[in-house]
C-alpha positions as a printed NumPy array, in Angstrom:
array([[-20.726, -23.448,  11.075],
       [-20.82 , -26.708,   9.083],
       [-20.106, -26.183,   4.845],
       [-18.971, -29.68 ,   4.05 ],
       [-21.492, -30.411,   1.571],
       [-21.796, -29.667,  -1.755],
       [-22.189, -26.292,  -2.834],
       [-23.287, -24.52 ,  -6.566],
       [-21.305, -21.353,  -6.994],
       [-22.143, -18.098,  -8.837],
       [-19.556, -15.566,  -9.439],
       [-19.917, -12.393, -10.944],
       [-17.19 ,  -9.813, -12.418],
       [-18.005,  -6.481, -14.329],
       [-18.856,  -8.047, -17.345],
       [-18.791, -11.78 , -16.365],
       [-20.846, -14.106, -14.907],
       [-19.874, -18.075, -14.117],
       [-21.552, -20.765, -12.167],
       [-20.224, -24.113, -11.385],
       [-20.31 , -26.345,  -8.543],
       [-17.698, -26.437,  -5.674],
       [-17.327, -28.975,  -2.863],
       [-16.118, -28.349,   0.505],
       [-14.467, -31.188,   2.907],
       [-11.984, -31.556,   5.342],
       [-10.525, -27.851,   4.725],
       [-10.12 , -28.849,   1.047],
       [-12.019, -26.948,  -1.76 ],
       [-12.622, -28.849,  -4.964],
       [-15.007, -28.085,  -7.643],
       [-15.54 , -26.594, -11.189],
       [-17.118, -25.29 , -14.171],
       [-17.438, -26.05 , -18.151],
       [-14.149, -24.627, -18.541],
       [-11.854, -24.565, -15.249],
       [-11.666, -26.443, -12.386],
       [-11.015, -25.355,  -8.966],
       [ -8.41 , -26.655,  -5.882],
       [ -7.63 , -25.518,  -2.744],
       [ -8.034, -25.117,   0.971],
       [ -9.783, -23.019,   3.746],
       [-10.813, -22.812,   7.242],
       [-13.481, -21.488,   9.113],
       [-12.916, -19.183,  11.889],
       [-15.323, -16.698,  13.797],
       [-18.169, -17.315,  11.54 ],
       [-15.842, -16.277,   8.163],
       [-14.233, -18.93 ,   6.05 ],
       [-11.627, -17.933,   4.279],
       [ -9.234, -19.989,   1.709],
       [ -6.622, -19.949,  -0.805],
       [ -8.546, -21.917,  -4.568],
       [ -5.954, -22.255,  -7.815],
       [ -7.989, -22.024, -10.749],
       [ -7.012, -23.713, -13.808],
       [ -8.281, -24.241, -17.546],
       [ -9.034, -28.288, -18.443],
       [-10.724, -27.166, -21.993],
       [-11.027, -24.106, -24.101],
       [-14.484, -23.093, -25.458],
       [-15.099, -20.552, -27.893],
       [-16.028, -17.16 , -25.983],
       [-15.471, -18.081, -22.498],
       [-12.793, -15.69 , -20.782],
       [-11.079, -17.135, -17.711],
       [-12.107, -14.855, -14.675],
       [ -8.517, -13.907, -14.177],
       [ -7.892, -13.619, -17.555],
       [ -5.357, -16.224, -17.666],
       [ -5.503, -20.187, -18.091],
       [ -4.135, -20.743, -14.377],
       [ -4.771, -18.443, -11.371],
       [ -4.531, -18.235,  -7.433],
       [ -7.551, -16.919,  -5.719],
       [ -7.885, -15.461,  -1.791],
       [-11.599, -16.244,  -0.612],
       [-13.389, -14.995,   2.224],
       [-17.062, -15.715,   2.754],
       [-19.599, -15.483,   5.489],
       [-23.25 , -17.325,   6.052],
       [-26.012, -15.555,   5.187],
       [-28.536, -18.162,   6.042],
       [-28.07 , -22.053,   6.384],
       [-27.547, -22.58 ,   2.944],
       [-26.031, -19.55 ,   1.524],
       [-22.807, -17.905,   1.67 ],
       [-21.859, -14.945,  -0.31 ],
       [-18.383, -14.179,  -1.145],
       [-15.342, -12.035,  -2.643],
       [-12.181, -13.074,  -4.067],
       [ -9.367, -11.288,  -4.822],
       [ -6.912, -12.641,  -7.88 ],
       [ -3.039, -13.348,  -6.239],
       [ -1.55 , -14.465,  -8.817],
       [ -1.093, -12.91 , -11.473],
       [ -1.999,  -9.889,  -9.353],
       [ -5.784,  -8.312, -11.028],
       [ -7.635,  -5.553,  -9.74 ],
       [-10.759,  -6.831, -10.91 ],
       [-13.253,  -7.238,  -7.981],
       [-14.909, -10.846,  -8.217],
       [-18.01 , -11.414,  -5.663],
       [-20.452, -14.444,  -5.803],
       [-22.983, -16.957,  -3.769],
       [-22.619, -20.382,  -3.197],
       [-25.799, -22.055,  -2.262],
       [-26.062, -25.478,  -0.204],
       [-26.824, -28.203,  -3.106],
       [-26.45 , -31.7  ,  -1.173],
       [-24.619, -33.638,   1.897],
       [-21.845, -35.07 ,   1.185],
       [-21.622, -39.273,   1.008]])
């Protein structure tokens, strides 16, 4: 199970929906959206990945909520393949600590350089 590539990501909360783009390489997660950008690491193991993303705010526009509900957040991911070039998750806030489930896709986009 290859992911390094480039990946867009939709996420989806009650009330909420979000799509950015998020690039995995090397175990390291980067990527981001209009509002927040994303950091972190994960590793694949029996066909799941799963990884640990911090998700902060770099600018504030009118009517955009932060999924956690707070500028700067710590994420748990765990995903799984559903084809080649699509993975559908769930994350689960860890800090602060949010009940609010948070499930999304992230579909292949481009190899990386």
């Amino acid at each position: 199970m290859s992911v390094e590539a480039l990946w867009t990501n939709s996420m989806h909360a009650p009330g909420q929906f979000g799509a950015g783009v998020v690039v995995f390489e090397t175990e390291r997660v980067f990527g981001g959206d209009s509002s927040m950008y994303y950091t972190g690491t994960y590793r694949i193991s029996s066909g799941e990945l799963t990884g640990r993303v911090r998700v902060r705010k770099h600018h504030d526009i009118p009517g955009i909520v932060p999924f956690a509900g707070v500028d700067d957040a710590e994420f748990e991911i765990k995903a799984t393949m559903v084809s080649d070039k699509k993975m559908k998750y769930t994350a689960t806030v860890v800090k602060p600590t949010i009940g609010k489930p948070i499930t999304g896709e992230l579909v292949w986009l481009a190899e990386l350089p």
